[in-house]
Residue frames relative to the residue before (quaternion, step in Angstrom):
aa qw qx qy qz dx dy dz
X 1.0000 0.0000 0.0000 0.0000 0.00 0.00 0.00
X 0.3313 -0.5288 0.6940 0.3592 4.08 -1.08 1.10
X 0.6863 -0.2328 0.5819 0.3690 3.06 -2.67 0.38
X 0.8296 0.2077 -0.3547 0.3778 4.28 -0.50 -0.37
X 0.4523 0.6002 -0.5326 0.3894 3.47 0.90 0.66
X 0.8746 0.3974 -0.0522 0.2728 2.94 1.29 -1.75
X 0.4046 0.6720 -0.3071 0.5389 2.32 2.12 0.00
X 0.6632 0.5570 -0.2629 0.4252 3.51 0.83 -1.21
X 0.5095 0.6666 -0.2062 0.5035 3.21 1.34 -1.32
X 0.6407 0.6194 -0.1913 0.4114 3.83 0.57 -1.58
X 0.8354 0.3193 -0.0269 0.4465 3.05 0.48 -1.85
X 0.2876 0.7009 -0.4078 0.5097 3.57 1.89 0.50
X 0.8408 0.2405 -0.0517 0.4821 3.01 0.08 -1.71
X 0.3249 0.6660 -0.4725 0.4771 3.61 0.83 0.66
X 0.7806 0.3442 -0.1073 0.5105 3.01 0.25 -1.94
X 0.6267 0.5886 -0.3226 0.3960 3.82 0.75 -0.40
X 0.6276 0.4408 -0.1876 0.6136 3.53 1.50 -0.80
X 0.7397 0.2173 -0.4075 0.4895 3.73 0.68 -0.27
X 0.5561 0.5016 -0.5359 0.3897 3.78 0.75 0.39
X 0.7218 0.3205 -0.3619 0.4953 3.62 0.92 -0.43
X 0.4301 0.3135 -0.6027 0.5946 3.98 0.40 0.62
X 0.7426 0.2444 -0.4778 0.4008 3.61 -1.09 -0.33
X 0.5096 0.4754 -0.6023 0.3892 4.41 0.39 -0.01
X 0.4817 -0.6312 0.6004 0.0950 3.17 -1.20 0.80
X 0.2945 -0.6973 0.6384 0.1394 4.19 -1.25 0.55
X 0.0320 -0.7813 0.6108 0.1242 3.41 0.20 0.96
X 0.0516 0.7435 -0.6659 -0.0338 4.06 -1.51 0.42
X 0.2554 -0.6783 0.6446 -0.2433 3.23 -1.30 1.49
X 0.3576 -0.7106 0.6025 0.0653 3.65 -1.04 1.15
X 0.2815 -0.7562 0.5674 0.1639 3.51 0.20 1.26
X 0.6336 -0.5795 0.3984 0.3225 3.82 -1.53 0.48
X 0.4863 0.5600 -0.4576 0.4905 3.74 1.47 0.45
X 0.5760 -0.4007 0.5516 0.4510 3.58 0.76 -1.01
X 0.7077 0.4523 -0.3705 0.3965 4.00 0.36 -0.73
X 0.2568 -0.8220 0.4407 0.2533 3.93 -1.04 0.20
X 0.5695 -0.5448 0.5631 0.2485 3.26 -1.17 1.56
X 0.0386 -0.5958 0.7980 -0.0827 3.31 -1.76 0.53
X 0.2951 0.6926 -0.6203 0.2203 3.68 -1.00 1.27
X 0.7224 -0.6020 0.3289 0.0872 3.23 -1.45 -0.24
X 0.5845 0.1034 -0.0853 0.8002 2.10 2.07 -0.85
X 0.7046 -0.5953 0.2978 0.2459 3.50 -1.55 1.07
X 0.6357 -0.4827 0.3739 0.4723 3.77 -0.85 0.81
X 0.8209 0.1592 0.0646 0.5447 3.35 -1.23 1.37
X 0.4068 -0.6245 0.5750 0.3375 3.99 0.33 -0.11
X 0.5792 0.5850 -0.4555 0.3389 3.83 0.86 -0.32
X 0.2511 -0.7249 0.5899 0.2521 4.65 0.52 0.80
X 0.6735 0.5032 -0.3106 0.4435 4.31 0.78 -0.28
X 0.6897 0.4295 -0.3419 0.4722 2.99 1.37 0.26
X 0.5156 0.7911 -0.0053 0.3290 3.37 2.12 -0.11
X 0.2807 0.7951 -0.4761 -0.2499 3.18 -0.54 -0.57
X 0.3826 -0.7386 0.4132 0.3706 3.41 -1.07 0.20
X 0.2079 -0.8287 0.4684 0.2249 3.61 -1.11 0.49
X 0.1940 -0.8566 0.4121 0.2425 3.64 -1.15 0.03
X 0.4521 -0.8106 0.2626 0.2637 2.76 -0.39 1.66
X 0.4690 0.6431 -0.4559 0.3983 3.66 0.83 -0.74
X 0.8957 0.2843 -0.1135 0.3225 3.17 0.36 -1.93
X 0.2338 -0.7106 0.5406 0.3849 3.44 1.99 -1.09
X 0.3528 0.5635 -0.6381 0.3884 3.93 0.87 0.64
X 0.2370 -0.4872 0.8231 0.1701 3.75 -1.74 0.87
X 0.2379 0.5588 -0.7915 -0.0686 2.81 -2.41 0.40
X 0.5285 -0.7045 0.3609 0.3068 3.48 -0.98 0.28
X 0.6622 -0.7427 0.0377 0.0917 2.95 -1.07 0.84
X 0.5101 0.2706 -0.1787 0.7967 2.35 2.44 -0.22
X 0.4037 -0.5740 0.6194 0.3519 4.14 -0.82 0.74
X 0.2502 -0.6796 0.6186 0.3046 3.61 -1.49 -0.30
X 0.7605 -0.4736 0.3206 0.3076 3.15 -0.90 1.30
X 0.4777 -0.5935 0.4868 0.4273 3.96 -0.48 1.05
X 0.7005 0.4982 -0.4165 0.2960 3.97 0.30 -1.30
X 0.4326 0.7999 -0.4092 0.0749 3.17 1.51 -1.74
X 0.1069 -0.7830 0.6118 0.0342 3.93 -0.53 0.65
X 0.3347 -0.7076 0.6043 0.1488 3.09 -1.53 0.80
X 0.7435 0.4865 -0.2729 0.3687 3.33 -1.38 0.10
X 0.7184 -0.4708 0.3752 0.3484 3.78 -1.27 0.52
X 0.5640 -0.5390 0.4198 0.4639 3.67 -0.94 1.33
X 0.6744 0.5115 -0.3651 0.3876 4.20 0.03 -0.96
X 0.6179 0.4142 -0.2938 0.6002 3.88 1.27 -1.02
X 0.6286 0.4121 -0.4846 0.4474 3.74 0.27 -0.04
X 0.5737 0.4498 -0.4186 0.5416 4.18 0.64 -0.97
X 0.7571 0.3317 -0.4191 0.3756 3.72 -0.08 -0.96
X 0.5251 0.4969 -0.5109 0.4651 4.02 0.65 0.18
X 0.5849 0.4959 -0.4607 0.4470 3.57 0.54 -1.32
X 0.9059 0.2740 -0.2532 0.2002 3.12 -0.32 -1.46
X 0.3895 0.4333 -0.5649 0.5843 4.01 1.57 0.71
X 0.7187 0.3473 -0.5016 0.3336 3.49 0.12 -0.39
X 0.7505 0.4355 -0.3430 0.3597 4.05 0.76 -0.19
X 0.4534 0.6762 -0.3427 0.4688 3.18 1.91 0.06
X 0.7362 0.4426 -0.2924 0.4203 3.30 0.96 -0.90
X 0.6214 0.4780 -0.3954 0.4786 3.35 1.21 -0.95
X 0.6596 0.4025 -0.5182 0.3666 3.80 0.49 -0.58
X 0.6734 0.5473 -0.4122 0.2776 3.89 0.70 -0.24
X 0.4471 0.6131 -0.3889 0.5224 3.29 1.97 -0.24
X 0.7593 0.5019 -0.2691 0.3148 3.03 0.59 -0.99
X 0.6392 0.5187 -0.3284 0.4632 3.56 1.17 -1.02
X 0.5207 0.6535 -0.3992 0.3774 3.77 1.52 -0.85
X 0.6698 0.5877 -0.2088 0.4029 3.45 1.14 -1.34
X 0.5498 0.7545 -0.0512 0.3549 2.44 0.99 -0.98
X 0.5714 0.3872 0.0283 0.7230 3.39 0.99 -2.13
X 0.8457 0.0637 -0.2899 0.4435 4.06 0.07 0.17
X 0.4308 0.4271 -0.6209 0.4965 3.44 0.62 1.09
X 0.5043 0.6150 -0.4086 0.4478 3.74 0.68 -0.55
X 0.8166 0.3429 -0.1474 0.4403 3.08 0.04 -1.55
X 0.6613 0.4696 -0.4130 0.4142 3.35 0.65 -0.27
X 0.2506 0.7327 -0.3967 0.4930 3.80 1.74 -0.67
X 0.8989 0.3734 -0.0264 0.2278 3.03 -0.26 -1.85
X 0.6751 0.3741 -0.2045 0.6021 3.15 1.29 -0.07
X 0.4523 0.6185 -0.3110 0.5622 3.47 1.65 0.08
X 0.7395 0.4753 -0.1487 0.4530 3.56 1.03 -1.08
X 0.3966 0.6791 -0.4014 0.4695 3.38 1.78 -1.15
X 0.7929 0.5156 -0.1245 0.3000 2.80 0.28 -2.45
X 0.5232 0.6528 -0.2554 0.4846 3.89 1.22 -0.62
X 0.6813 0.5271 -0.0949 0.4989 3.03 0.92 -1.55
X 0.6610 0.4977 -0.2429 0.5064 3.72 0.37 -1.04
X 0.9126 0.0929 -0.1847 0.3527 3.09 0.55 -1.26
X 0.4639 0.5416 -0.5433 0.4431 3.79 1.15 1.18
X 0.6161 0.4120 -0.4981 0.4501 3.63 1.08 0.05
X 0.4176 0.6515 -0.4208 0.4734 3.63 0.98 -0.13
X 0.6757 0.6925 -0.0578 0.2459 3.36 0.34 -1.31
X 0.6423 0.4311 -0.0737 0.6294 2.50 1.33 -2.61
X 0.6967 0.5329 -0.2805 0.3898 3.89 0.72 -1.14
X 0.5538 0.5968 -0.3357 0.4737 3.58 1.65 -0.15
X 0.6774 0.3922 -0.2257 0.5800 3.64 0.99 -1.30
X 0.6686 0.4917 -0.4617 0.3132 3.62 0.50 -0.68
X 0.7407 0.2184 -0.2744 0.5730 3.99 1.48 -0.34
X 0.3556 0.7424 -0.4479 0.3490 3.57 1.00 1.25
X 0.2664 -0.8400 0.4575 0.1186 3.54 -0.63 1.00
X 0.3073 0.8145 -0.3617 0.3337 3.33 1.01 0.99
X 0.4683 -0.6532 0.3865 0.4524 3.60 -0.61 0.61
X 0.5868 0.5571 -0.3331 0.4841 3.98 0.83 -1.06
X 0.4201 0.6715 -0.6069 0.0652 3.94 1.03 -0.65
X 0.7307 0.5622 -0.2748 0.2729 4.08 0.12 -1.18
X 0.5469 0.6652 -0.1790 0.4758 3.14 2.29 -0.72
X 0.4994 0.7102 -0.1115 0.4835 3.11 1.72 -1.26
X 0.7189 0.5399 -0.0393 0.4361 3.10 0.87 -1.69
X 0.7183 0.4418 -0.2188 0.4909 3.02 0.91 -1.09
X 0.4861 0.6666 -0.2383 0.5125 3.63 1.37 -1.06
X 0.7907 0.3390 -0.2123 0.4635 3.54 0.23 -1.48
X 0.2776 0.7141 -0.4012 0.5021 3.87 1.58 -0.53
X 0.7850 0.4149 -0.1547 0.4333 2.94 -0.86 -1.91
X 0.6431 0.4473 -0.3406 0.5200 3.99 0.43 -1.10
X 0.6959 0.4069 -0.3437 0.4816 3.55 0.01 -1.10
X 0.6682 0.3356 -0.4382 0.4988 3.92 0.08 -0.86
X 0.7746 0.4309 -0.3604 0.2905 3.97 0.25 -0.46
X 0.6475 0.4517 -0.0770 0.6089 3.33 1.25 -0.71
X 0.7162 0.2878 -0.3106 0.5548 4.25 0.85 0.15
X 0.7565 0.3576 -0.3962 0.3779 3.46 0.12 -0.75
């Protein structure tokens, strides 16, 4: 044999060894109880399957199921949604109920301190003093009523 036979030759059986490591051992629990071992998945359908490894003898299946995948009758899926949107709306109304309340105690605090203010310019000796007044006003009507 020349070096580009054997070389050719070489790089044959290369590619032949990484096509059979990457084939896959499909197993499957036949309808007696005993397990099937093949190449290709039960029925050609890989969801009916799993695959095994022989080195390790680890099973996993052959197809993953989809992160969203859901179990259970179309009506048992809506009744999850809708505990799962019930709760978020109660988070939400909670948040809700203390942004408010903070609001409100923000506005108190507004309030208090533009009549303060107004009660500052109103015994201020300043040329702007009626400007003041008017300013703290305008606070007090926005921030009391």
């Amino acid at each position: 044999m020349n070096k580009s036979s054997l070389s050719l030759f070489l790089l044959g059986v290369l590619y032949a060894a990484g096509a059979m490591a990457g084939n896959n051992v499909y197993t499957w629990k036949s309808g007696s109880g005993s397990t099937s071992y093949s190449d290709t998945p039960n029925r050609l359908q890989p969801e009916r399957s799993n695959i095994v490894n022989i080195r390790t003898r680890n099973v996993t299946p052959a197809v993953a199921k989809p992160e969203n995948a859901q179990e259970g009758t179309l009506s048992e899926q809506q009744a999850k949604l809708n505990e799962k949107i019930l709760a978020q709306n109660k988070q939400v109304e909670e948040q809700n109920k203390k942004v408010e309340e903070e609001n409100r105690k923000n506005k108190e605090d507004n309030c208090r301190i533009a009549r303060v203010n107004r009660q500052f310019a109103e015994s201020a000796r300043t040329a702007n003093r009626d400007d003041l007044i008017k300013h703290y006003q305008s606070d007090i009507n926005k921030y009391c009523n």
